[in-house]
ZALUMZA-571169 format. One record per residue (C-alpha): residue number from 1; residue in one letter; x, y, z. Coordinates in pm, 1 decimal. Example, Ala and Ser with C-alpha at 12.3 -4.5 7.8 and 13.67 -1.06 7.14 Angstrom:
<sites>
<site 1; 'A'; <1230.0; -450.0; 780.0>> <site 2; 'S'; <1367.0; -106.0; 714.0>> 
</sites>
This chain:
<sites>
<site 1; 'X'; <6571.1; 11083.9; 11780.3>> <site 2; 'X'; <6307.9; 11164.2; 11583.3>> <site 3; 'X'; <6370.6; 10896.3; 11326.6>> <site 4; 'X'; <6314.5; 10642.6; 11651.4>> <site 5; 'X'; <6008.8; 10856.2; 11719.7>> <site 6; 'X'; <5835.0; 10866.9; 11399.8>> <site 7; 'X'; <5954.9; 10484.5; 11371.0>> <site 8; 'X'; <5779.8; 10417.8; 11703.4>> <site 9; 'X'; <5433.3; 10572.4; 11604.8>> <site 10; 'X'; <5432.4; 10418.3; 11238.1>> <site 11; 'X'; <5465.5; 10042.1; 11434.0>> <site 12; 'X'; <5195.6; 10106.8; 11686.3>> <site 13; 'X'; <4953.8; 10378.2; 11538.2>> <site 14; 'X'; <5074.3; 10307.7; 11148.9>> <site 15; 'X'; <4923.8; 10639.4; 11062.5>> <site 16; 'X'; <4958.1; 10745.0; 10672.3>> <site 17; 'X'; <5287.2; 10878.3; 10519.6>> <site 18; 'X'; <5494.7; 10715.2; 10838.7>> <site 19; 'X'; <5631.3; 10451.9; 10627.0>> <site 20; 'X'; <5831.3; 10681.1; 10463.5>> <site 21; 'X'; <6110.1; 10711.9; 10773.7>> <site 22; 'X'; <6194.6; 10323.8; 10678.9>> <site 23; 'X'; <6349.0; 10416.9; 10357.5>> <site 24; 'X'; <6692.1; 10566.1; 10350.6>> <site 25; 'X'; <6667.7; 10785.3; 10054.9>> <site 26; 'X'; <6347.5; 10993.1; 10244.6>> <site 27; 'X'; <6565.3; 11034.3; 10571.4>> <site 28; 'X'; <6823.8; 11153.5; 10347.3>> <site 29; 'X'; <6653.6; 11402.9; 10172.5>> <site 30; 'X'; <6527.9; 11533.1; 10540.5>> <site 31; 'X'; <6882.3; 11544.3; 10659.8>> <site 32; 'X'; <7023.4; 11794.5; 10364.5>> <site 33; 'X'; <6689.7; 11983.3; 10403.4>> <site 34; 'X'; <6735.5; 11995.5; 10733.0>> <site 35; 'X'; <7118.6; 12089.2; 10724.8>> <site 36; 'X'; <7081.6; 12363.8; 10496.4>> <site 37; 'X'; <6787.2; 12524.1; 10745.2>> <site 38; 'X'; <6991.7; 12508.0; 11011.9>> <site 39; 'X'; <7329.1; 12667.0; 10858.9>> <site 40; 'X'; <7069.4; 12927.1; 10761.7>> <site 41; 'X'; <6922.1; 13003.2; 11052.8>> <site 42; 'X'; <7236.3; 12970.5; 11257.8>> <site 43; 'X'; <7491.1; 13147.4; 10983.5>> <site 44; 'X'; <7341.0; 13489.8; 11017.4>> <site 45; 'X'; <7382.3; 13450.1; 11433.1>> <site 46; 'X'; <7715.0; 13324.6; 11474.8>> <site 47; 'X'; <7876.3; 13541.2; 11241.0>> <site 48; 'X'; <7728.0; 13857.2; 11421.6>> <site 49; 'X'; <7826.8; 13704.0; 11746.5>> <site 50; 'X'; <8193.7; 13634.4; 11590.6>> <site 51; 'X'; <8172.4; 13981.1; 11489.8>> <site 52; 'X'; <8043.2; 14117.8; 11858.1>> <site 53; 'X'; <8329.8; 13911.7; 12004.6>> <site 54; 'X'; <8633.8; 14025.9; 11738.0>> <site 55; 'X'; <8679.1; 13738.9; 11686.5>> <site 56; 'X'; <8824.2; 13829.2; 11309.1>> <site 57; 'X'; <9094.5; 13640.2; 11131.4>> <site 58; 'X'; <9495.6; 13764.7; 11206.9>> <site 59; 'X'; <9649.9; 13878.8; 10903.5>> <site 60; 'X'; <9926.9; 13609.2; 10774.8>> <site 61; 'X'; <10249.4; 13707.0; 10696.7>> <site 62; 'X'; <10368.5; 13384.8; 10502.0>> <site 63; 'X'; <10064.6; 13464.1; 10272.7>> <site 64; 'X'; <9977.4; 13668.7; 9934.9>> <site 65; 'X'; <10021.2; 14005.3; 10086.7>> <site 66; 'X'; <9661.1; 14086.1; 9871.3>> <site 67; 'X'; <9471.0; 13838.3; 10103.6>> <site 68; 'X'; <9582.8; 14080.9; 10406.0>> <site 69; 'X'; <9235.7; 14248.1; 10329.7>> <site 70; 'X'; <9081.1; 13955.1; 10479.5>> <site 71; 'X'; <9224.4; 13982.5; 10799.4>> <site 72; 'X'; <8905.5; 14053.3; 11072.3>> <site 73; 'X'; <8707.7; 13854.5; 10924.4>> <site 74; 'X'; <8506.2; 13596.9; 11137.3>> <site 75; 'X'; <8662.2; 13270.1; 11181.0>> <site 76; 'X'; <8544.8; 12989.1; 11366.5>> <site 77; 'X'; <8281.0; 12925.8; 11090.5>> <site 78; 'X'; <8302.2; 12560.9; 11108.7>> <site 79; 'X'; <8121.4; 12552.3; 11379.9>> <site 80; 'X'; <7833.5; 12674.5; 11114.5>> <site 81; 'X'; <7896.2; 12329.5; 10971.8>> <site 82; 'X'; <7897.6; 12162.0; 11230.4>> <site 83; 'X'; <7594.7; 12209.0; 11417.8>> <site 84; 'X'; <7462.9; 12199.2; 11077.0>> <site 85; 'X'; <7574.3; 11840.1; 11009.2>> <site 86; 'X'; <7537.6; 11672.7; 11383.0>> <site 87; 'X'; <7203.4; 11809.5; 11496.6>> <site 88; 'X'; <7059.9; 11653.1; 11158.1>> <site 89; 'X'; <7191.6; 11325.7; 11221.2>> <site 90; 'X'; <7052.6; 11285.7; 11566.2>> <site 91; 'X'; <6718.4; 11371.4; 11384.2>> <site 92; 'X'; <6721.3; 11155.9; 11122.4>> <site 93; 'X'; <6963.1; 10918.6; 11166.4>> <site 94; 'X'; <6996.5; 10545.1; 11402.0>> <site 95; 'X'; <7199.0; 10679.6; 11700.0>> <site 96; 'X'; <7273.5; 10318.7; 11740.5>> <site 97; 'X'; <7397.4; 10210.2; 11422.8>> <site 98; 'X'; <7781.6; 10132.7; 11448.2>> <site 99; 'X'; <7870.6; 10352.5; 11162.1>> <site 100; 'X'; <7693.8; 10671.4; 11264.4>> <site 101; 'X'; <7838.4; 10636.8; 11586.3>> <site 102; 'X'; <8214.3; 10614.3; 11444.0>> <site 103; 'X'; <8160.9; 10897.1; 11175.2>> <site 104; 'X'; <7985.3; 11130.8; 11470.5>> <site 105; 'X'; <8283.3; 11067.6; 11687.6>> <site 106; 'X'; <8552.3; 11178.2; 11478.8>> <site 107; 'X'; <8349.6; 11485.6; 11397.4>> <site 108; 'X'; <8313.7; 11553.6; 11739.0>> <site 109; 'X'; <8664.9; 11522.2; 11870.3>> <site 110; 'X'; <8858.7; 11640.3; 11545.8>> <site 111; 'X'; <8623.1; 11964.7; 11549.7>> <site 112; 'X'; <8731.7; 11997.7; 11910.5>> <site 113; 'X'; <9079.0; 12005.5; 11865.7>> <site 114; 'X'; <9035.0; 12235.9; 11555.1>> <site 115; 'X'; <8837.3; 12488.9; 11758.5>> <site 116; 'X'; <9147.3; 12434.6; 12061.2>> <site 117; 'X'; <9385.7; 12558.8; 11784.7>> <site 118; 'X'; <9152.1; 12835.9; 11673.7>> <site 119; 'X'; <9104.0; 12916.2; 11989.8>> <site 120; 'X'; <9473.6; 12982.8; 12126.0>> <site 121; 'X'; <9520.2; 13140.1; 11739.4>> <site 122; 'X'; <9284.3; 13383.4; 11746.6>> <site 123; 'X'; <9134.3; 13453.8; 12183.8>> <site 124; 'X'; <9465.5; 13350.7; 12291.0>> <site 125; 'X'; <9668.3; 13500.7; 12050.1>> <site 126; 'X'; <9902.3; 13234.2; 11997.4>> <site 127; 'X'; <10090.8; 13303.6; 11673.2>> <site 128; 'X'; <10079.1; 12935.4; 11620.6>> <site 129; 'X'; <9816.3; 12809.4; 11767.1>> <site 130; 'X'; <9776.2; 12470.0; 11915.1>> <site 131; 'X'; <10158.4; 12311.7; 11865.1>> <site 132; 'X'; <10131.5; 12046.9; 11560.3>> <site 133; 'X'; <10220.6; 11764.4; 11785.9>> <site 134; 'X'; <9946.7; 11830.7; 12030.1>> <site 135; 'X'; <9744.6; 11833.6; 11682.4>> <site 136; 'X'; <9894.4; 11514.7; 11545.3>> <site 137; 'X'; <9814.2; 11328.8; 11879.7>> <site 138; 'X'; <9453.2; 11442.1; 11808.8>> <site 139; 'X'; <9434.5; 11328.8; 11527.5>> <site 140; 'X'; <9603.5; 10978.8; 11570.5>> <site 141; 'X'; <9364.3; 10928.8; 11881.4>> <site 142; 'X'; <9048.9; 10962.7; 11587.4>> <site 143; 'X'; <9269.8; 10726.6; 11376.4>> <site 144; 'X'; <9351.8; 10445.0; 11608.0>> <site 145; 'X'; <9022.4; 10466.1; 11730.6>> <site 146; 'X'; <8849.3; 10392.8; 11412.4>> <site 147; 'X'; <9097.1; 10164.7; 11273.0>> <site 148; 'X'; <9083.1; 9927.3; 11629.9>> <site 149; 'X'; <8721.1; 9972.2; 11622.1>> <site 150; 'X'; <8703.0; 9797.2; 11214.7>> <site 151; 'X'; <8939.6; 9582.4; 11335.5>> <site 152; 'X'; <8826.8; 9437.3; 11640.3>> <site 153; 'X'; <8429.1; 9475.4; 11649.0>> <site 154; 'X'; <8205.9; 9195.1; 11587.6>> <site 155; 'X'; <8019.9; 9448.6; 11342.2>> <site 156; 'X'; <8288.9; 9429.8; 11058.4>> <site 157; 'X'; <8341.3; 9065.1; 11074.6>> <site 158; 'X'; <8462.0; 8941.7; 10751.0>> <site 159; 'X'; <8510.8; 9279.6; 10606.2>> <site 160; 'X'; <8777.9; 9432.7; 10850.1>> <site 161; 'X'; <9075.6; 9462.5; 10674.0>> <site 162; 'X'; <8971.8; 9432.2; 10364.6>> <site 163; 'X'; <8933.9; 9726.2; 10098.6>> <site 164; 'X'; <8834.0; 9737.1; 9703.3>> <site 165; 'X'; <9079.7; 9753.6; 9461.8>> <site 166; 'X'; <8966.0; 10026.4; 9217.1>> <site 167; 'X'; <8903.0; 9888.9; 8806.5>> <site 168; 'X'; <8966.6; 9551.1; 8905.0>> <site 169; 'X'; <8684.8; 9276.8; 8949.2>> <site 170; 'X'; <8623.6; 9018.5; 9178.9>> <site 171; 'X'; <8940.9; 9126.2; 9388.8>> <site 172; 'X'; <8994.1; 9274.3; 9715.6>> <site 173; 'X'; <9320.1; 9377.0; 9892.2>> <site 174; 'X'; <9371.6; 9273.5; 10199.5>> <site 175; 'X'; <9607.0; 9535.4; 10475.1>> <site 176; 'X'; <9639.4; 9243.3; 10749.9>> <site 177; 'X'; <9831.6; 9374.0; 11070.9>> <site 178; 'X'; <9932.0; 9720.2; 10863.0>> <site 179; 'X'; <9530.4; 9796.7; 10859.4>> <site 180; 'X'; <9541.9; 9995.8; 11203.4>> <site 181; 'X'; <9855.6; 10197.3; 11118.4>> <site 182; 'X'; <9680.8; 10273.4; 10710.2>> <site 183; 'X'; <9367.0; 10398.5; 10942.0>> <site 184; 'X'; <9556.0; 10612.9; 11141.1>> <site 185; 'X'; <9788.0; 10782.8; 10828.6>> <site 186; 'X'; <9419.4; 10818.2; 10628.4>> <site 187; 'X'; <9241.4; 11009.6; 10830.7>> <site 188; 'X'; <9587.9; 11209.3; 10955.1>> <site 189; 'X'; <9675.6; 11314.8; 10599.7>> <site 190; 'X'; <9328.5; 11368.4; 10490.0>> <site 191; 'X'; <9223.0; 11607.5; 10839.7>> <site 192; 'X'; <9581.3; 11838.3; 10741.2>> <site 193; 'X'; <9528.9; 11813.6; 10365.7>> <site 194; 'X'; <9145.4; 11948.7; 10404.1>> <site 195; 'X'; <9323.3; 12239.8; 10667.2>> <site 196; 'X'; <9553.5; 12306.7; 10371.7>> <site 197; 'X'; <9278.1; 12290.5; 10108.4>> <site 198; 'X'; <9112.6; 12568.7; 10299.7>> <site 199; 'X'; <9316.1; 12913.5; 10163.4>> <site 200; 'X'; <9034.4; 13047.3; 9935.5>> <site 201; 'X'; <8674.0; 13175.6; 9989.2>> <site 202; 'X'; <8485.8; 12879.0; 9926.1>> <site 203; 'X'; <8716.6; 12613.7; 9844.0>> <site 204; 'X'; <8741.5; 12367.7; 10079.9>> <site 205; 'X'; <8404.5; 12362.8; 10186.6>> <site 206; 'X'; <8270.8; 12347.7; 9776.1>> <site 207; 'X'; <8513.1; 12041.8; 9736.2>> <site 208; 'X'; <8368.6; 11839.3; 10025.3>> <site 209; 'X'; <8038.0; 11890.3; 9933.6>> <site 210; 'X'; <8148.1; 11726.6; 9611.9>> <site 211; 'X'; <8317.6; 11476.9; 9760.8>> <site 212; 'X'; <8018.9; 11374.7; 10033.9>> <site 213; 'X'; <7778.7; 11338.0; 9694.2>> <site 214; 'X'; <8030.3; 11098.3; 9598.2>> <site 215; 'X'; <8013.9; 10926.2; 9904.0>> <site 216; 'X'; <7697.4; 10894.2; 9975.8>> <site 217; 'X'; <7594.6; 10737.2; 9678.0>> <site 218; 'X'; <7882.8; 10480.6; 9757.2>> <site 219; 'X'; <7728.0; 10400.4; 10106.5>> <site 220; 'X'; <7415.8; 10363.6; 9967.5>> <site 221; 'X'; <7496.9; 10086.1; 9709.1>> <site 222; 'X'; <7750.8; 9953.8; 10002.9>> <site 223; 'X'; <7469.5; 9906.5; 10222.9>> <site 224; 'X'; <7193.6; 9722.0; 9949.9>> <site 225; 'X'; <7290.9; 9360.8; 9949.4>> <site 226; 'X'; <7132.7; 9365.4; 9556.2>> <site 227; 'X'; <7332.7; 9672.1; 9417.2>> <site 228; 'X'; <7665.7; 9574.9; 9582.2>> <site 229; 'X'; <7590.3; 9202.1; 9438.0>> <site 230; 'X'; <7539.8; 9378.0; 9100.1>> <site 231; 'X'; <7827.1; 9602.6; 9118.1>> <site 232; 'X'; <8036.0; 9357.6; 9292.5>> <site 233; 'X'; <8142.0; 9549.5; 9565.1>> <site 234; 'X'; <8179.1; 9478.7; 9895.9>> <site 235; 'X'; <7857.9; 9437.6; 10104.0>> <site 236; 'X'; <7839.9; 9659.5; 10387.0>> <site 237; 'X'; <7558.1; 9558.2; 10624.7>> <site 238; 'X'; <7455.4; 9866.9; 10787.4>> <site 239; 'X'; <7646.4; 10121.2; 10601.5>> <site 240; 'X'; <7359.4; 10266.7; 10357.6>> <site 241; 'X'; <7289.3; 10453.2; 10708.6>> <site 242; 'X'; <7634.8; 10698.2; 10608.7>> <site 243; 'X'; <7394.4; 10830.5; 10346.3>> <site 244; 'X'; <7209.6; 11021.9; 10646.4>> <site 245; 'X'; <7556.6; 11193.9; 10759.1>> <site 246; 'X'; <7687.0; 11254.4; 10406.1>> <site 247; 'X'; <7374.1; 11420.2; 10310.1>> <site 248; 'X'; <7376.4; 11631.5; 10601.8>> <site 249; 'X'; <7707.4; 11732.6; 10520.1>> <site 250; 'X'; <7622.9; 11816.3; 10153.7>> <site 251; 'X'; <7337.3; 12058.1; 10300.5>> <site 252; 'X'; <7591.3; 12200.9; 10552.2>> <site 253; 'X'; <7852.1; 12304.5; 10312.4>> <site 254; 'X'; <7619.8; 12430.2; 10065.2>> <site 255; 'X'; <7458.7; 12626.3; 10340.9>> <site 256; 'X'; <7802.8; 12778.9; 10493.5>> <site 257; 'X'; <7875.4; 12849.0; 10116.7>> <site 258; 'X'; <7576.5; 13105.6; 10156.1>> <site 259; 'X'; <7825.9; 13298.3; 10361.3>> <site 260; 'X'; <8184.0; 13175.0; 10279.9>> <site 261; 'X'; <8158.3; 13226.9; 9873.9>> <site 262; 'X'; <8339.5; 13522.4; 9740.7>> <site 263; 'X'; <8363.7; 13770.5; 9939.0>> <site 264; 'X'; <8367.1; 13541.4; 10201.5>> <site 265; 'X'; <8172.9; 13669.2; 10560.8>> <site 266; 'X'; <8289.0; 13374.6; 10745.8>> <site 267; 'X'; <8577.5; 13115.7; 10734.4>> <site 268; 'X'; <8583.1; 12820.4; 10903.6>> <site 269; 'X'; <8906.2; 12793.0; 11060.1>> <site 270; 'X'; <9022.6; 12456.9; 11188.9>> <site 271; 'X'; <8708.9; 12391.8; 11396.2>> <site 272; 'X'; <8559.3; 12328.2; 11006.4>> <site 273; 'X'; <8851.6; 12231.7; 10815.2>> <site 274; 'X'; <8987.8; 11947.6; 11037.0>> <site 275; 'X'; <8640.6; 11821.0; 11107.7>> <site 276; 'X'; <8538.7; 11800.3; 10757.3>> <site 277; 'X'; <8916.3; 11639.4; 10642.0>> <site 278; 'X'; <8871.3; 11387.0; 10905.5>> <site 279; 'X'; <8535.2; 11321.7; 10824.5>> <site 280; 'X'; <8585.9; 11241.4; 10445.5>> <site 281; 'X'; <8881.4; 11012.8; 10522.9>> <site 282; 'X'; <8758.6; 10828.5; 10758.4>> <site 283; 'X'; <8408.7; 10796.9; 10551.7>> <site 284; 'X'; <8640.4; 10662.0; 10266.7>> <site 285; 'X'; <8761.2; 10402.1; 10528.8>> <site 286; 'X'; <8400.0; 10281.9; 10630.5>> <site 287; 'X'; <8268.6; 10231.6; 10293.1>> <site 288; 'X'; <8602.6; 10070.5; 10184.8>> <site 289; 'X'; <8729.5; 10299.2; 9944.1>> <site 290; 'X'; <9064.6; 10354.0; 10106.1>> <site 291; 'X'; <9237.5; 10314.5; 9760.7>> <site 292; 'X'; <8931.1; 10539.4; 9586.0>> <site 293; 'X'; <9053.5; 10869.3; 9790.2>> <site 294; 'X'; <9400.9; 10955.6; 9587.3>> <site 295; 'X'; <9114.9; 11008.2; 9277.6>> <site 296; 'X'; <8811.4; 11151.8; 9479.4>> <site 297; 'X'; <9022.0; 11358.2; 9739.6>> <site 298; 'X'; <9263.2; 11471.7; 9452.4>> <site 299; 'X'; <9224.9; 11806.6; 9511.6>> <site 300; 'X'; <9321.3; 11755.0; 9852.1>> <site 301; 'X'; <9588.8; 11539.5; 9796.4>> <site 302; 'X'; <9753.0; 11736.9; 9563.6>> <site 303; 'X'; <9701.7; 12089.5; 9791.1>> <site 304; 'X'; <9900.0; 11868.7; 10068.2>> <site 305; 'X'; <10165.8; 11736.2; 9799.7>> <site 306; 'X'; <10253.9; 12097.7; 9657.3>> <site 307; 'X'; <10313.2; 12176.7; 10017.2>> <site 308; 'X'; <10550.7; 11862.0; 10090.9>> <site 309; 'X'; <10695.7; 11926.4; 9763.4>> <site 310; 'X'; <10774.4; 12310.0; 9793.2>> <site 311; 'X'; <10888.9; 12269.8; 10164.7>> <site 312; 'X'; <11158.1; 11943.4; 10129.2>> <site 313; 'X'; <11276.0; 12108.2; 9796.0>> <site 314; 'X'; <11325.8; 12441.0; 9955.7>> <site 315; 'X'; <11551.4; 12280.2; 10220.4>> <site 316; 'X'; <11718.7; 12023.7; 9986.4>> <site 317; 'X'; <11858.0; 12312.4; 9747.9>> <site 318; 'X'; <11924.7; 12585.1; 10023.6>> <site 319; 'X'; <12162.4; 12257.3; 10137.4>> <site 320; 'X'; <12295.3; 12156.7; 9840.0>> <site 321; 'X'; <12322.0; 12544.8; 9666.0>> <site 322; 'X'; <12355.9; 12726.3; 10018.1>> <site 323; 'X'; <11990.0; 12892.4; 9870.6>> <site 324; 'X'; <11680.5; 12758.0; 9881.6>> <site 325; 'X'; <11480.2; 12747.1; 9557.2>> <site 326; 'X'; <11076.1; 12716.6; 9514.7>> <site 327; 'X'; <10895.6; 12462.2; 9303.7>> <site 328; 'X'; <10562.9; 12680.2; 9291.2>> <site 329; 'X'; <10545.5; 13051.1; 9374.3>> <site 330; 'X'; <10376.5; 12993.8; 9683.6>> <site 331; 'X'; <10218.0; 12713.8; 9844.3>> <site 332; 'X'; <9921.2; 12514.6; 9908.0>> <site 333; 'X'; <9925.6; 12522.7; 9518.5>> <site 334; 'X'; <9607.6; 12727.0; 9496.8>> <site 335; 'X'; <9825.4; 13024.9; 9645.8>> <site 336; 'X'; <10085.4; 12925.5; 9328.3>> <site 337; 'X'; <9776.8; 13068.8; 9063.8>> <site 338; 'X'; <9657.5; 13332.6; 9252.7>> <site 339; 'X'; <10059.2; 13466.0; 9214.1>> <site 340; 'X'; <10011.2; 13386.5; 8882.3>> <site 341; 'X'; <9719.7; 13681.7; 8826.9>> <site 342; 'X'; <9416.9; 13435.9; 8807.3>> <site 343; 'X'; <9129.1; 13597.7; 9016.1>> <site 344; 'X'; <9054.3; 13385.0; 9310.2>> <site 345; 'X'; <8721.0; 13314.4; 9232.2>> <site 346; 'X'; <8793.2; 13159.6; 8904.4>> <site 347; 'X'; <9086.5; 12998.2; 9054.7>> <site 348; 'X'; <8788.1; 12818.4; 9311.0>> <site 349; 'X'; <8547.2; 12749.9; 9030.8>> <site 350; 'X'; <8849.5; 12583.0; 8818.3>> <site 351; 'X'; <8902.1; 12330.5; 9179.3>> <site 352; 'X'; <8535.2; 12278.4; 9136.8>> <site 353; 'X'; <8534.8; 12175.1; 8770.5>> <site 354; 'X'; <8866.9; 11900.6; 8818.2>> <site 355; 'X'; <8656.0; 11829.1; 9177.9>> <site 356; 'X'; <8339.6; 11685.3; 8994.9>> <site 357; 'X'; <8530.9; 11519.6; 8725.1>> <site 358; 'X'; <8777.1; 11307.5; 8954.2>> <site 359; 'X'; <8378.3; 11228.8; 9155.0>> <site 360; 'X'; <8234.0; 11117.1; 8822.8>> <site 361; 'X'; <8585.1; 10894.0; 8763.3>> <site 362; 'X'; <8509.0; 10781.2; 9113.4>> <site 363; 'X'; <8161.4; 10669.6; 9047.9>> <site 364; 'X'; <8262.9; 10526.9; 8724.7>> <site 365; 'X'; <8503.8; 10310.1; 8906.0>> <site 366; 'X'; <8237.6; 10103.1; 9060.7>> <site 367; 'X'; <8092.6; 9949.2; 8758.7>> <site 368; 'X'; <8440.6; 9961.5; 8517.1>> <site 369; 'X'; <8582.5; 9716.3; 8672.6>> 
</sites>
C-alpha cells in the first residue's frame, strides 16, 4: 500500500529520495525494519493479554518431565510473527505481484489452522487439539493450491515444473505430472517438521530466520535477469519481490526472539510454527530450490526424521521382540540431548551453528556448480 503510494507520488510529483521505493534492496531493508518495530511494539501487548486471558501452555506428559516448569506460559505467540511479517508486506511490498500473493496465502490459511489447533488445545481444552487429519487436509489445501497455481498460471510459463539441480550446471530436472503431488508433500512435511522443530526456547523461530536470509538472497538473484544469467540459475521474472516477505520474516523472528529466547515469555504454538514451516517450503518451491531444502531445512528435516525413525522402530521391535525399543532417548532429536544433560540453551545455540553452515553450503551451491 504504501509502496503503491510512495510509487504514485515519485511518478507525478518526483520529489527527492522517492526513487528509492523502485529498488528492491531499499523496500527490503524497510520491511525487516519495519517487522522488528512491530513484533516490538505488539510483543509486550499480546503476551500480557495471553497472560490476562490464561491462556498459558498445558504441561506435556510425553515430554522431559524438567520442561513441566514451562507449563502457563503464553502460547499463541505466533501470532507475534505474524502480524509482524504480513502487515510489512502490505506496506512495502506489490499486493499484485503473483508471488506475494501465493506466499501471503499460505501464511494466512496455514496460521489459521495452527491457531484452530491451539485454540481447541489450550481455550477448548482438547488434549489433542485439532485431529491430525483435519490438519493434514489444511495443509494439502495450501499445497495443491500452490502447486496448481505454478502449474497452470500463465505467470510461470516455461518454468513450471521445472526445479535446479543442486552442484550441477546447465541442468534442470524436470517433475512433469508428479509436480502437483511434490508441491503438496513439500510444504506438508516442511509445515509438521517446523511444528516439530519447535520444542526449545528459541529454536524454531532462530532457524527460520536463518533459513529466510538464505532465501532471500536466492529470490533476489532469481529475480535479476543478469545475476541468474551469471550464476546460471533459473530466471524468475518477478520473484526478486520474495525478498520483501523474507525480509519481513527475518525481522519478525528476530523480534519474537526478544521474547521467546531463554527463558522464553512466549511460544508460538502452531499459529507460528505451521505458518512459518509452510512458509519456508513453499518459498523453496517458488524460487525453485525444491531439491536445495534437504541441505537448508536440515535441521528441520532431521527433527522430523528422528521422530519417524524413533516412532516406526518403536513399533517394529515391540512386534518383532514383544517390547518396543528407542533409537534416541526421546524425540524430536533435540529432546534426545537435553536427556543427555546438555543445557537447553547450548543445545539451541549448537542448532544455530549446523543452521548457518548448511545456509552458507546452500549459498555456495549456486555458484559450485
Amino acid at each position: 500500500m504504501l509502496y503503491k503510494l510512495a510509487e504514485y507520488i515519485n511518478e507525478n510529483f518526483n520529489p527527492p529520495g522517492f526513487d528509492l521505493f523502485r529498488f528492491i534492496t531499499f523496500r527490503s531493508a524497510l520491511s525487516a525494519i519495519t517487522a522488528l518495530l512491530i513484533s516490538f511494539f505488539l510483543g509486550p501487548r499480546i503476551i500480557k493479554y495471553l497472560q490476562k486471558k490464561q491462556i498459558g501452555e498445558a504441561r506435556k506428559e510425553d515430554g522431559p518431565q524438567f520442561h513441566w516448569s514451562k507449563a502457563g506460559t503464553p502460547t499463541m505467540g505466533g501470532f507475534i510473527i505474524l502480524f509482524s511479517v504480513l502487515i510489512p508486506v502490505l506496506f512495502w511490498g506489490d499486493l499484485g505481484n503473483i508471488y506475494i500473493i501465493l506466499i501471503l496465502f499460505v501464511t494466512i490459511f496455514l496460521g489459521a489452522v495452527g491457531f484452530t489447533d491451539d485454540y481447541l488445545k489450550v481455550i477448548k481444552k482438547y488434549k489433542k487439539g485439532l485431529a491430525e487429519r483435519y490438519k493434514l487436509v489444511g495443509q494439502i489445501t495450501v499445497g495443491l493450491v500452490i502447486g496448481c497455481s505454478i502449474y497452470f498460471l500463465p505467470q510461470f510459463d516455461g518454468i513450471h515444473s521445472i526445479t535446479t539441480i543442486p552442484f550441477l550446471k546447465g541442468y534442470e530436472f524436470d517433475f512433469s505430472y508428479m509436480y502437483i503431488p511434490i508441491v503438496v508433500f513439500i510444504i506438508t512435511a516442511t509445515s509438521n517438521a517446523v511444528n516439530f522443530t519447535d520444542g526449545l526456547d528459541g529454536l524454531a523461530a532462530g532457524t527460520v530466520g536463518i533459513v529466510a536470509i538464505t532465501l532471500g538472497i536466492i529470490a533476489y538473484v532469481s529475480g535479476n535477469v543478469e545475476t541468474a544469467k551469471y550464476l546460471n540459475i533459473i530466471y524468475l521474472k518477478g520473484n526478486g519481490e520474495l525478498v520483501i516477505y523474507c525480509s519481513a520474516l527475518v525481522g519478525a523472528t528476530l523480534g519474537f526472539l526478544w521474547y521467546n529466547s531463554y527463558p522464553a515469555q512466549v511460544f508460538m504454538g502452531d499459529t507460528g510454527s505451521l505458518a512459518l514451516g509452510g512458509a519456508v517450503g513453499t518459498l523453496c518451491v517458488l524460487v525453485k530450490k525444491e531439491f536445495m531444502l534437504p541441505i537448508l531445512g536440515g535441521i528441520f528435516f532431521a527433527e522430523a526424521l528422528s521422530v519417524i525413525f524413533q516412532r516406526y522402530y518403536f513399533k517394529y521391535t515391540r512386534k518383532r521382540f514383544g517390547e518396543g525399543r528407542r533409537i534416541f532417548r526421546m524425540a524430536p532429536v533435540h529432546h534426545h540431548f537435553e536427556m543427555k544433560g546438555i543445557p537447553e540453551p547450548k543445545i539451541v545455540t549448537r542448532f544455530y551453528i549446523v543452521a548457518i553452515i548448511l545456509a552458507i553450503i546452500t549459498l555456495a551451491s549456486l555458484k559450485i556448480r
